[in-house]
C-alpha positions as MATLAB code, in Angstrom:
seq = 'XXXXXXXXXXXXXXXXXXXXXXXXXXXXXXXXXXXXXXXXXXXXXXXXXXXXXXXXXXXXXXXXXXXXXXXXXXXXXXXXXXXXXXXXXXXXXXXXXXXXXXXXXXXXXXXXXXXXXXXXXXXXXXXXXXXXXXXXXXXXXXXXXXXXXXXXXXXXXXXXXXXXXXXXXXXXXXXXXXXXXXXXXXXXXXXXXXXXXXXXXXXXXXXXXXXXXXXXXXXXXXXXXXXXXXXXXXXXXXXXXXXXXXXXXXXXXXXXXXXXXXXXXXXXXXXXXXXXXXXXXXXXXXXXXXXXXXXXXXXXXXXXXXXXXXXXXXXXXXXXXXXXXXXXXXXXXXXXXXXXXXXXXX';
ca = [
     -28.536  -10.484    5.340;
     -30.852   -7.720    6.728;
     -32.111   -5.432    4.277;
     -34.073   -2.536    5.028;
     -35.564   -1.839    1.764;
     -37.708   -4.412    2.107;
     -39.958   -2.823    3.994;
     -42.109   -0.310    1.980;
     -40.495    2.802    0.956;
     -42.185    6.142    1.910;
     -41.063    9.246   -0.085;
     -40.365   11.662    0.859;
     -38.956   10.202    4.034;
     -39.393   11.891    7.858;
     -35.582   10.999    7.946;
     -32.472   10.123    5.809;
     -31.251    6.796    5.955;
     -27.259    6.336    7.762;
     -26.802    3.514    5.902;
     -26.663    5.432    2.358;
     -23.213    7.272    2.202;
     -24.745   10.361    2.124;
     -26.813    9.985    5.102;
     -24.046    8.690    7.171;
     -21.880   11.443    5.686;
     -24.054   14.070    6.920;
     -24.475   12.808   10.682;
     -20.869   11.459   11.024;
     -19.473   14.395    9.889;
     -20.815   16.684   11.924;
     -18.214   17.112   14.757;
     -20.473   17.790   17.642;
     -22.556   14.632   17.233;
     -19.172   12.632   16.230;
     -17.789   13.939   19.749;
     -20.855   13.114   21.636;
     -21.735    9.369   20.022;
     -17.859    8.383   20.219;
     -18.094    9.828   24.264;
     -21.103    7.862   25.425;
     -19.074    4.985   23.566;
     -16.369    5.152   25.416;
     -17.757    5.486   28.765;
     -19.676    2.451   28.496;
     -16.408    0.647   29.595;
     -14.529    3.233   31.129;
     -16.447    6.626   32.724;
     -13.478    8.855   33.429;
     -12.714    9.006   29.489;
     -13.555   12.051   27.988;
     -13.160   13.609   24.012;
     -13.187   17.511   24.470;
     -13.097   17.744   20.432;
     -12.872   15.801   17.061;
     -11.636   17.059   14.007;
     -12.932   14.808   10.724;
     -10.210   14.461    8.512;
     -10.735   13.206    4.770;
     -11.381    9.424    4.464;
     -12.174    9.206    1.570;
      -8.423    9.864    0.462;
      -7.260    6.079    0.215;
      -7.695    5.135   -3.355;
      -7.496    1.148   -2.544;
     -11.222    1.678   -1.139;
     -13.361    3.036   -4.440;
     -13.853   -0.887   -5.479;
     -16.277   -1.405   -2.093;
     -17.705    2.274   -1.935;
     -21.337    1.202   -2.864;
     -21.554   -1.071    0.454;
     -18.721    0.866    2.798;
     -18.876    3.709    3.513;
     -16.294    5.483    6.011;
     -15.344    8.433    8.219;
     -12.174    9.052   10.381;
     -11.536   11.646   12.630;
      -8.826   12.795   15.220;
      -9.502   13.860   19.022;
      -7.763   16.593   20.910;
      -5.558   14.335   22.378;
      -4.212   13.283   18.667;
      -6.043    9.658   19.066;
      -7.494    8.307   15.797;
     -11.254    6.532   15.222;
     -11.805    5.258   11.896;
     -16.037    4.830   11.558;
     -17.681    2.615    8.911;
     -20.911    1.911    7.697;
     -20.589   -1.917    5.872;
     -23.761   -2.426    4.589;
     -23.282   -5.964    3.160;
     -21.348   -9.317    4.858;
     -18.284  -10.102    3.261;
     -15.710  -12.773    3.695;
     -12.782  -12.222    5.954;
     -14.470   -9.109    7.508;
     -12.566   -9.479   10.718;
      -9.200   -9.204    9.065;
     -10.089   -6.147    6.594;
     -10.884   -4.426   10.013;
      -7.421   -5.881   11.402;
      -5.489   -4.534    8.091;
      -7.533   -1.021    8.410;
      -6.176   -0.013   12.124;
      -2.752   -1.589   11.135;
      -2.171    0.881    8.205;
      -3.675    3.888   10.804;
      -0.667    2.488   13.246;
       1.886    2.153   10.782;
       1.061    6.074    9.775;
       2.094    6.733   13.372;
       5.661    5.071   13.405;
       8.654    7.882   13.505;
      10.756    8.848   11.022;
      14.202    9.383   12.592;
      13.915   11.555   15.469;
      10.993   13.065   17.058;
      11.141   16.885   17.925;
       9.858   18.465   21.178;
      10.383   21.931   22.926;
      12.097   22.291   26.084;
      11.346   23.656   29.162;
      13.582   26.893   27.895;
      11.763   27.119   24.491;
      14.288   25.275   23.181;
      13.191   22.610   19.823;
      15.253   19.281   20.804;
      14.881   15.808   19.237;
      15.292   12.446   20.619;
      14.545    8.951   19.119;
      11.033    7.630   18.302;
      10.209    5.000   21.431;
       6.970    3.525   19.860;
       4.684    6.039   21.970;
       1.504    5.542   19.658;
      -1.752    7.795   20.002;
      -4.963    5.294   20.297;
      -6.360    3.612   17.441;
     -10.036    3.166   17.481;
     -12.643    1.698   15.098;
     -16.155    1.776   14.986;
     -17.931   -0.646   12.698;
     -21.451    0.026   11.923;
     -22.809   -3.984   10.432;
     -25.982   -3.491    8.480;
     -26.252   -7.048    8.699;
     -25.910  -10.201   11.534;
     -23.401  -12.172   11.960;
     -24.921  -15.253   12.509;
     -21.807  -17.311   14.534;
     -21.593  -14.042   16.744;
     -25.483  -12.452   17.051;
     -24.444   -9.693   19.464;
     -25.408   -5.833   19.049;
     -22.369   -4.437   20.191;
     -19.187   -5.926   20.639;
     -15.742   -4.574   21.870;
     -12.817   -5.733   20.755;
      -8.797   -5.273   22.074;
      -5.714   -7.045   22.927;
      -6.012   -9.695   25.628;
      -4.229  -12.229   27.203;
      -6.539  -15.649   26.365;
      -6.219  -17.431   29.557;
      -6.510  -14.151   32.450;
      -7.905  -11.934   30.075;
      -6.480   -9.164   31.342;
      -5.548   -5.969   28.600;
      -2.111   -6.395   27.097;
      -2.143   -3.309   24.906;
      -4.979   -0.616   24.375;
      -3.485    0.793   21.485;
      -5.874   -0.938   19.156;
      -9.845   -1.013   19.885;
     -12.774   -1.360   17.815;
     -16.493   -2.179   17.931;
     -18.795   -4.204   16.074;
     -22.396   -2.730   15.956;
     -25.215   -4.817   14.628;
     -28.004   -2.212   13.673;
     -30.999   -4.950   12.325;
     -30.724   -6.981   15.972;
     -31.190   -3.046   17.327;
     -34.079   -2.605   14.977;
     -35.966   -5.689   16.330;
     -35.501   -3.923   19.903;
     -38.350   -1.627   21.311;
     -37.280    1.467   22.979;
     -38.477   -0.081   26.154;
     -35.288   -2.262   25.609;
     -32.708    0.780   25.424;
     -30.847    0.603   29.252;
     -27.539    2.730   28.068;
     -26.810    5.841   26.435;
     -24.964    4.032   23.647;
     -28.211    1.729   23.262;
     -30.315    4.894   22.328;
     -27.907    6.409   20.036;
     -27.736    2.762   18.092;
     -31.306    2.634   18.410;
     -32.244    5.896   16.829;
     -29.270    5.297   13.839;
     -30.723    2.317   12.847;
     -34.670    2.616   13.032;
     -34.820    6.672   12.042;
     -35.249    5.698    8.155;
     -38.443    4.540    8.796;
     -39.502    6.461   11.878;
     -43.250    8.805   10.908;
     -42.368   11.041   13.960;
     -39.688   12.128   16.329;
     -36.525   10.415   17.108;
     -36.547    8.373   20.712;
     -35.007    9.592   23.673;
     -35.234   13.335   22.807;
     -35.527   13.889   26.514;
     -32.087   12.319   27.043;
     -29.717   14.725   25.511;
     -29.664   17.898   23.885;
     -28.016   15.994   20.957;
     -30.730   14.071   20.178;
     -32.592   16.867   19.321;
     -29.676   17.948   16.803;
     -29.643   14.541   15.400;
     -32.821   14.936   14.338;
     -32.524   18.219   12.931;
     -29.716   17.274   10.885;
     -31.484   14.110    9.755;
     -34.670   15.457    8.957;
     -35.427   15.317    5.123;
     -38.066   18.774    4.970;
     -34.708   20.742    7.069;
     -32.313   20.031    3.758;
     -31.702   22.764    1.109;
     -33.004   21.260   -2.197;
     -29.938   20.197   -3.624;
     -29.166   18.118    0.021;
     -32.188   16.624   -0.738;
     -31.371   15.910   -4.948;
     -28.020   14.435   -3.388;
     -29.544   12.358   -0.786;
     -32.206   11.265   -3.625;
     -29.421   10.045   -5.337;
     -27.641    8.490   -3.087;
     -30.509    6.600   -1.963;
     -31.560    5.258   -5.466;
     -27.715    4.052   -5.649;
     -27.913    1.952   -2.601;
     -31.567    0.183   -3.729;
     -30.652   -0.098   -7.386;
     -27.474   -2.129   -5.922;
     -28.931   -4.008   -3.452;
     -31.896   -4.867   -6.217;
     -29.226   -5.824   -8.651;
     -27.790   -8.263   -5.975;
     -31.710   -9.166   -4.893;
     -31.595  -10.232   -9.036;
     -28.510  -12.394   -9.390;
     -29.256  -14.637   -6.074;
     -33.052  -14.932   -7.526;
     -31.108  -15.957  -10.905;
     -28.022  -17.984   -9.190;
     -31.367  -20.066   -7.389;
     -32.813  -20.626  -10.025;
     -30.758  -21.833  -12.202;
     -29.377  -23.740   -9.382;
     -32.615  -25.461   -9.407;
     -33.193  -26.156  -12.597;
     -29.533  -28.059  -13.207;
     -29.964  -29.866  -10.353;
     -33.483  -31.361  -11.091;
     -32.481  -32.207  -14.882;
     -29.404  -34.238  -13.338;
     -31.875  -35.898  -11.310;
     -33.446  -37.169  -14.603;
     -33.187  -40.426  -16.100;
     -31.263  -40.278  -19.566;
     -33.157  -40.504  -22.946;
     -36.311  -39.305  -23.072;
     -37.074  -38.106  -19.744;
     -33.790  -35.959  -20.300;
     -35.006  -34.461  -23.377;
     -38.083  -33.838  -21.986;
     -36.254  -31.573  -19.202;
     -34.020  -29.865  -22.069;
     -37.122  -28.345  -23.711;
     -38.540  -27.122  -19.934;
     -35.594  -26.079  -18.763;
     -35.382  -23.445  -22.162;
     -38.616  -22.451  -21.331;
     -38.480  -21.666  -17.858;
     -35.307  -19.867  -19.060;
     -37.164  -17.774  -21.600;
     -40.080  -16.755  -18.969;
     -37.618  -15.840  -16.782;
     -35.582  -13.600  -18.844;
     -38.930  -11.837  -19.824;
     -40.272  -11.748  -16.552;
     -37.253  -10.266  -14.634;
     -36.892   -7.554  -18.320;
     -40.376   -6.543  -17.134;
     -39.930   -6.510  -13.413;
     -36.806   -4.275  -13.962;
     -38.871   -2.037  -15.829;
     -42.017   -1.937  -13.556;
     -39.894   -0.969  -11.131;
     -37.917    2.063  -12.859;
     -41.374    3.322  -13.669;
     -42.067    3.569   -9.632;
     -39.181    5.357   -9.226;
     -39.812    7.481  -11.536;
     -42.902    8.278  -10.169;
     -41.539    8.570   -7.042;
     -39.025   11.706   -7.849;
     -41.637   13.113   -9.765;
     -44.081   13.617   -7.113;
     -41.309   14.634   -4.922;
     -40.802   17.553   -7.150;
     -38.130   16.304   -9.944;
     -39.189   16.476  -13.605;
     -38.894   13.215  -15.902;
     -35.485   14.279  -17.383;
     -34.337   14.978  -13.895;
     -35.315   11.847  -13.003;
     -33.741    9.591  -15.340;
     -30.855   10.970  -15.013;
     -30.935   10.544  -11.185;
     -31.373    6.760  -11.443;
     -28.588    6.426  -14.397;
     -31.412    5.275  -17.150;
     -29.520    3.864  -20.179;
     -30.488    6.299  -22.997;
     -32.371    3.617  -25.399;
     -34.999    3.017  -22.173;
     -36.422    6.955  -21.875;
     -38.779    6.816  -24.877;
     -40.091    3.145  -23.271;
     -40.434    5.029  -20.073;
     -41.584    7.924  -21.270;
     -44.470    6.592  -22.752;
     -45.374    3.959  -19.661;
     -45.478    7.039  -17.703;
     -47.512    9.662  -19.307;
     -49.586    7.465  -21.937;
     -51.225    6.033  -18.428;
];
């Protein structure tokens, strides 16, 4: 699993980050750079395909999805031509990932199927209706992987119905793509050779890019992706909402850092008292394994709070006050006075 808050965190950043839901929010909806990414998509495998305009509809409506918001985050939109793309951000590997993607353009087909007859004006104005005969708008999705898949290491892969001995296209009804940003982060710009290479490129490196964006030259949208991602060009309360958003996605991906530490641990520790010979030698490991467990707990109570005091300090100096602040990162109410004193005591 690739995650990029390991690497140290400036603040404020040069750039929001698409893989918080309110950075990818703000660039994915945006129509004009939706139309323009999803174009140079396209044309990688077919030139003389062309989206005039996209129209983002509300993803966010499907109530089954609130459980996995924290790691997936999603946009869909609808072309001129009435075709459907449904565009993700999954920021964490899961099992069966394949098939969730499978069940996700099924329900967008199954939205599609007729109810009774299907009405159409004539050549004389005239509103007829004849049968529905399955004639389904395309189905597209576009899955950004903020991790690698380790059986399949490949930065973008396109997916549809094939036959598995000619491989020739049975149905194009269906599509999607599998984008691996961290194998495009370990890619110099050097490397870029298509126009869907750049875009990928800048998506998943502008978090911690000092500068410009690459490729600037390229395409007039370039330039308005970096506008619109550019942390100084948001009102204030863009930037309180990014802030937050940002302090959800590393407070759950340090929570998750936590419980593997823990699960290894602990792991560890049952494994190398089974190991033991009975009698002494296992009471011996009783009375370490109780005090490794009581270091522990006070090590990770102090680690947590070590590291709420450098957030803290972090929205301060980017112009929140202290009550602003906890609040922001969700402090349980018996911490503040703790905090409070840690912070302006030193």
């Amino acid at each position: 699993m690739d995650i990029m808050i390991n690497e140290p965190i400036i603040w404020p950043p040069k750039y929001i980050d698409p893989t918080t839901d309110f950075g990818f929010k703000r660039i994915f909806k945006d129509e004009e750079i939706t139309r323009g990414f999803l174009n140079d998509l396209l044309q990688k495998d077919n030139p003389d395909v062309h989206i005039a305009s996209v129209t983002i509809t509300d993803a966010e409506a499907d109530e089954a999805n609130k459980d996995i918001r924290r790691v997936v985050y999603d946009v869909n939109c609808v072309t001129d031509t009435g075709e459907e793309f449904i565009i993700e951000m999954q920021n964490d590997s899961q099992d069966f990932f394949s098939d969730r993607i499978v069940l996700y353009l099924a329900r967008a087909a199954s939205r599609q199927q007729g109810k009774g007859y299907l009405k159409f004006v004539d050549e004389n104005g005239e509103v007829q209706k004849e049968p529905w005969k399955y004639n389904m708008k395309n189905i597209y999705g576009v899955f950004f992987m903020n991790f690698i898949d380790k059986e399949h290491p490949q930065k973008l892969s396109h997916f549809q119905f094939m036959e598995t001995k000619e491989h020739y296209k049975d149905s194009d009804t269906l599509q999607y793509w599998k984008i691996q940003m961290p194998l495009y982060r370990k890619m110099k710009e050097s490397d870029c050779k298509t126009v869907i290479d750049k875009w990928i490129y800048n998506l998943s490196n502008m978090a911690k890019m000092k500068t410009q964006l690459a490729f600037k030259e390229d395409s007039p949208l370039f330039m308005r992706l970096e506008k619109l991602a550019s942390y100084s060009d948001m009102t204030r309360e863009q930037q309180w909402q990014y802030d937050s958003s940002f302090h959800n996605y590393i407070s759950y991906y340090g929570q998750l850092a936590t419980k593997l530490r823990e699960g290894k641990e602990i792991g560890f520790i049952e494994g190398e008292t089974k190991g033991r010979a009975e009698g002494r030698a296992e009471g011996i490991e009783q009375g370490r394994a109780e005090g490794i467990e009581q270091g522990r707990a006070e090590g990770i109570e102090q680690g947590r709070t070590e590291q709420l005091v450098e957030s803290i300090k972090n929205l301060i100096s980017s112009g929140f006050d202290f009550d602003k602040a906890v609040e922001a990162l969700k402090v349980p109410t018996e911490q503040i006075p703790e905090l409070r004193r840690l912070i302006f005591n030193n």
